[in-house]
OpenMM code with the backbone's topology and positions (N, CA, C; nanometers):
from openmm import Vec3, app, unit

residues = "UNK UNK UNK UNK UNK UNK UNK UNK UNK UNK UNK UNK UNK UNK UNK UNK UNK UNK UNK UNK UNK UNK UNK UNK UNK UNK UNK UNK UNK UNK UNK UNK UNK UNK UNK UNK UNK UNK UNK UNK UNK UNK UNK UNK UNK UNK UNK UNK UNK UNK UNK UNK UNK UNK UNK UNK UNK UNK UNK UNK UNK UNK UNK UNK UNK UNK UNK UNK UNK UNK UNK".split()
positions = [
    Vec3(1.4350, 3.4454, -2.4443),
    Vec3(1.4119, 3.3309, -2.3569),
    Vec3(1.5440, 3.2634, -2.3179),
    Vec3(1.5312, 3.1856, -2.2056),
    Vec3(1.6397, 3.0923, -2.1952),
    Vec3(1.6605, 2.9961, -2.2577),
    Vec3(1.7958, 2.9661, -2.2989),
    Vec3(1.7798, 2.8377, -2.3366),
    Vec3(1.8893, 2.7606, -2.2766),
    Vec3(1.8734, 2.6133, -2.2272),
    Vec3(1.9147, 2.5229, -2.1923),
    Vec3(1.9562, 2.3827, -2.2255),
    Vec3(2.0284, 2.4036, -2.2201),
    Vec3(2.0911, 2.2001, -2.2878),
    Vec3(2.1171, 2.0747, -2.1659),
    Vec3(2.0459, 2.0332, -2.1830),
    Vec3(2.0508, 1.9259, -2.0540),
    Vec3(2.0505, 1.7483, -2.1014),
    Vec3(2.0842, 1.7324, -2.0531),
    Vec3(2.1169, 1.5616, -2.0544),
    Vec3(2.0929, 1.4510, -1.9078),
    Vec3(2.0830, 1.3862, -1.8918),
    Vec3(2.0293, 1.3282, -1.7533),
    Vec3(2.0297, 1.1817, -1.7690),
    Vec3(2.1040, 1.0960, -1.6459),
    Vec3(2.0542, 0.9411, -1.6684),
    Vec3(1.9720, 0.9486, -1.5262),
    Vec3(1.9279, 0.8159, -1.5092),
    Vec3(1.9212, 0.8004, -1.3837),
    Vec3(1.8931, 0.6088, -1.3511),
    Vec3(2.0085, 0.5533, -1.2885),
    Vec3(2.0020, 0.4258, -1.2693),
    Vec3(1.8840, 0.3177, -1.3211),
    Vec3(1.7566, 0.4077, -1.2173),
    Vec3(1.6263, 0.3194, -1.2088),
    Vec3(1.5357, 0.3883, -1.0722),
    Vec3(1.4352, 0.3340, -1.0301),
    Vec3(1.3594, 0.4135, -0.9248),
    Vec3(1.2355, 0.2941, -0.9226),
    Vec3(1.2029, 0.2679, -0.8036),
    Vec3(1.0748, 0.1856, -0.7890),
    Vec3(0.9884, 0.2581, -0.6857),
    Vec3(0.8198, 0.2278, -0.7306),
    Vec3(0.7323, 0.2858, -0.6031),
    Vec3(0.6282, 0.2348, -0.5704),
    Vec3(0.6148, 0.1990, -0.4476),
    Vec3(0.5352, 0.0916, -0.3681),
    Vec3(0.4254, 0.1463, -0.3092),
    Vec3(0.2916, 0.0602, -0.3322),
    Vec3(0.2036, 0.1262, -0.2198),
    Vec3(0.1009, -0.0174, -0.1659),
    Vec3(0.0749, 0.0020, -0.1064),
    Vec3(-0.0106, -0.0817, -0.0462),
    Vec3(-0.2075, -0.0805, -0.0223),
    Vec3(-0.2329, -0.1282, -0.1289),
    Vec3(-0.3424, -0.1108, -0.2213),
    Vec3(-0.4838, -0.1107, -0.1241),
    Vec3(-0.4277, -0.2306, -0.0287),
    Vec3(-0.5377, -0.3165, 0.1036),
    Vec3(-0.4530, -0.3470, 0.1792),
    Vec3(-0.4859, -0.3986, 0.2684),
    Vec3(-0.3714, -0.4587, 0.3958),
    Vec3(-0.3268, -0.6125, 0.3198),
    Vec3(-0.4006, -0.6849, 0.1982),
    Vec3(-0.3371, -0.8006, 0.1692),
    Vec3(-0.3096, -0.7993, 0.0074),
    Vec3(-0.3053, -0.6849, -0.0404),
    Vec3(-0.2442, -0.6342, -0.1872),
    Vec3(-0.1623, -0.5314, -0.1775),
    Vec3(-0.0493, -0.5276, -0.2348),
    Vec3(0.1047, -0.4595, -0.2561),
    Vec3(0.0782, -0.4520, -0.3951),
    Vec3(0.1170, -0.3118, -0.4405),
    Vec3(0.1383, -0.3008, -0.6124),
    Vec3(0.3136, -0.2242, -0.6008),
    Vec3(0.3773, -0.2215, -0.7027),
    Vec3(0.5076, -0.1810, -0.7085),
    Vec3(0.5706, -0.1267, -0.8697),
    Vec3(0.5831, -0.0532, -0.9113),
    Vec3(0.6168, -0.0051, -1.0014),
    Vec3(0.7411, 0.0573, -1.0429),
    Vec3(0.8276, -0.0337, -1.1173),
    Vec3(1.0205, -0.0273, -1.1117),
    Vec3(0.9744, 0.0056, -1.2380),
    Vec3(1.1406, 0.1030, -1.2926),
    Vec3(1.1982, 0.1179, -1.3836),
    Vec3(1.3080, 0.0991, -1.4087),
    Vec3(1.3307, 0.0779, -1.5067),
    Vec3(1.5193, 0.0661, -1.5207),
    Vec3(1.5846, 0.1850, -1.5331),
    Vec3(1.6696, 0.2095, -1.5949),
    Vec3(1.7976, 0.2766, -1.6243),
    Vec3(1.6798, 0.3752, -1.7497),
    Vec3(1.6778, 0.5230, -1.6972),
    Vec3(1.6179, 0.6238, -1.7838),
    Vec3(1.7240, 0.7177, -1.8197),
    Vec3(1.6709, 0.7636, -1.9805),
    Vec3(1.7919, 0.9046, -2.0513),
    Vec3(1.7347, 0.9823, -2.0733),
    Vec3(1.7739, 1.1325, -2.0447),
    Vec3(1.6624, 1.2360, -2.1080),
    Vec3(1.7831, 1.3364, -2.1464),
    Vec3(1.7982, 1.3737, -2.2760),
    Vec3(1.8579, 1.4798, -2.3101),
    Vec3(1.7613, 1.5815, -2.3615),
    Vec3(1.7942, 1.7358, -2.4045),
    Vec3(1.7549, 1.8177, -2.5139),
    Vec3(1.7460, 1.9399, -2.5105),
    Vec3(1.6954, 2.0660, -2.5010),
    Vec3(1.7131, 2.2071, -2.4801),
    Vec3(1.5451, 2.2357, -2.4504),
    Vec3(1.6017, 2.3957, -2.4252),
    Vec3(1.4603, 2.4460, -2.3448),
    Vec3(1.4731, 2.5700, -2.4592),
    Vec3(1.3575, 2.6783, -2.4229),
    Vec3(1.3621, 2.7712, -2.5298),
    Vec3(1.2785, 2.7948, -2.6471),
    Vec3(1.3125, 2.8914, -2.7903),
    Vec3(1.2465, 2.8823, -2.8155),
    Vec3(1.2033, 2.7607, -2.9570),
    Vec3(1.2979, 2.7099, -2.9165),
    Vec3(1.3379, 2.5630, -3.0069),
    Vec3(1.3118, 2.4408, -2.8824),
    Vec3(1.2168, 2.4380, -2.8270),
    Vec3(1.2117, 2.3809, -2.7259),
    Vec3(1.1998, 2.1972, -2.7754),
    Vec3(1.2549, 2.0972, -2.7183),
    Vec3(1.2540, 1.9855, -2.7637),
    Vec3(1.3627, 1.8694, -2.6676),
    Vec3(1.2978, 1.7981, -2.6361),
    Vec3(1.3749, 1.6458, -2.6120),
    Vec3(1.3514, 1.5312, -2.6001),
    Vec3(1.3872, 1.4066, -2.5603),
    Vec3(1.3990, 1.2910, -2.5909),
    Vec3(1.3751, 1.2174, -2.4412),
    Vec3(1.3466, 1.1183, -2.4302),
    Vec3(1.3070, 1.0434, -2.2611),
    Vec3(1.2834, 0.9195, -2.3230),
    Vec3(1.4027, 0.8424, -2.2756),
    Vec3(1.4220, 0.6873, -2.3022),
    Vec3(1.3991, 0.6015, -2.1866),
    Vec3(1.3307, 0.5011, -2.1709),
    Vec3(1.2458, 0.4215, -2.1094),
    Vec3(1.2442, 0.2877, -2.1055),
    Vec3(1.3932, 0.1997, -2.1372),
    Vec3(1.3676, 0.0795, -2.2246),
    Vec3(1.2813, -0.0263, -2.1564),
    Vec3(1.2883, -0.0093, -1.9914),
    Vec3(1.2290, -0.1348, -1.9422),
    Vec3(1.1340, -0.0339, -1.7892),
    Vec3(1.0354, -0.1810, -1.7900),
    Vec3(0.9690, -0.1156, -1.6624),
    Vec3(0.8371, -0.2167, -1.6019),
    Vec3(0.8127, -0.2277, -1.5356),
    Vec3(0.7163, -0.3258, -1.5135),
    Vec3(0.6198, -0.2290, -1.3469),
    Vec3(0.4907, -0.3265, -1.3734),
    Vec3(0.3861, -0.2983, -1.2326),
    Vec3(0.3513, -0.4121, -1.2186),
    Vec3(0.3925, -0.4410, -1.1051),
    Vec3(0.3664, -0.6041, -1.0266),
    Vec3(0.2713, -0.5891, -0.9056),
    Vec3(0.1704, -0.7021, -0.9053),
    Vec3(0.0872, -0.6271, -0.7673),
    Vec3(0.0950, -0.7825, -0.6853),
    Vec3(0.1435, -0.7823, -0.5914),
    Vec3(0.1380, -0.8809, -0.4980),
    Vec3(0.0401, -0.9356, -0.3240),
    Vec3(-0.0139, -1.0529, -0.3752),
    Vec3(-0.1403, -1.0633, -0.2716),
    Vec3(-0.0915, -1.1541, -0.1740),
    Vec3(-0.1547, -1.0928, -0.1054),
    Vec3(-0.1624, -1.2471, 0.0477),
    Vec3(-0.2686, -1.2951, 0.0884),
    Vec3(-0.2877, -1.3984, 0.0628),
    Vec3(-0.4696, -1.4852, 0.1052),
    Vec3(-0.4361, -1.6143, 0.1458),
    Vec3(-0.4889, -1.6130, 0.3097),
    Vec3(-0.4834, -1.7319, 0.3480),
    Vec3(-0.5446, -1.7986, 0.3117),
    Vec3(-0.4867, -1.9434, 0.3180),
    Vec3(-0.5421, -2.0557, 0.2234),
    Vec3(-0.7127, -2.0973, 0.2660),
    Vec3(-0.7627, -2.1370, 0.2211),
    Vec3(-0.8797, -2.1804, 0.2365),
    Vec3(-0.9500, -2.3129, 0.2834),
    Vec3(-0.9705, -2.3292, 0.4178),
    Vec3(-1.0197, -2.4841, 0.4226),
    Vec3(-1.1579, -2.5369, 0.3697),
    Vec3(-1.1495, -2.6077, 0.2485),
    Vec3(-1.2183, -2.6390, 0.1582),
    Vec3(-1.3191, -2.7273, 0.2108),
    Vec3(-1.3413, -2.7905, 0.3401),
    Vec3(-1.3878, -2.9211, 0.4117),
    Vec3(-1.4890, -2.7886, 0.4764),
    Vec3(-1.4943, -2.6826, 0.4641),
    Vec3(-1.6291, -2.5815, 0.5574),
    Vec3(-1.6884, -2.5088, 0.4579),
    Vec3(-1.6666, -2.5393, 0.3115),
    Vec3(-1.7776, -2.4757, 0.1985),
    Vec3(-1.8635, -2.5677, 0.1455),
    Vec3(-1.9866, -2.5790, 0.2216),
    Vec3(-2.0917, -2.6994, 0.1864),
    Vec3(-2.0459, -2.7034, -0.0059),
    Vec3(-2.1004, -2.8631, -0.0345),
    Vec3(-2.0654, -2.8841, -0.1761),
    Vec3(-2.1758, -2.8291, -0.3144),
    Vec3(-2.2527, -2.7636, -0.2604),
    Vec3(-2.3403, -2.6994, -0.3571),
    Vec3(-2.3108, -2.5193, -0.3941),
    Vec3(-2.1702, -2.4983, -0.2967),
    Vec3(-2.1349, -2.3621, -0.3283),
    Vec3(-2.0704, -2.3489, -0.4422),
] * unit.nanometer
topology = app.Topology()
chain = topology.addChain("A")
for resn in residues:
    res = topology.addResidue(resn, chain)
    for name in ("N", "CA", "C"):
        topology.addAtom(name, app.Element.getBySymbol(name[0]), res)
C-alpha cells in the first residue's frame, strides 16, 4: 500500500445559505490542523478549536394597534 504523511492548516472557511427569503444561517470555523499517514497504519488527528452556526432573521416590525386585544 501507499503510505503517506501529511500535515495541513487551513486559516478558517465560512458557509452561508439562505434558509427562506427572511432567514440566513452561516457556519464559520476558525483556524483547522490535520496531520497523520495513510496506509497500512492508517491514522490522524483534525483539530477544530473554534466554530459557531449563527442563523439570522428579518421580520418586519409589527403594528400592534391592528391585532384585536383578545388575540
Amino acid at each position: 500500500p501507499i503510505v503517506l504523511k501529511f500535515s495541513a492548516m487551513l486559516d478558517g472557511i465560512a458557509i452561508g445559505a439562505a434558509l427562506l427569503p427572511s432567514l440566513k444561517a452561516e457556519y464559520k470555523m476558525g483556524r483547522m490542523r490535520s496531520h497523520g499517514m495513510t496506509g497500512a497504519q492508517t491514522r490522524f488527528t483534525f483539530e477544530l478549536p473554534n466554530h459557531r452556526l449563527r442563523f439570522t432573521s428579518k421580520v418586519s416590525a409589527t403594528d400592534m394597534s391592528t391585532i384585536p386585544p383578545s388575540a
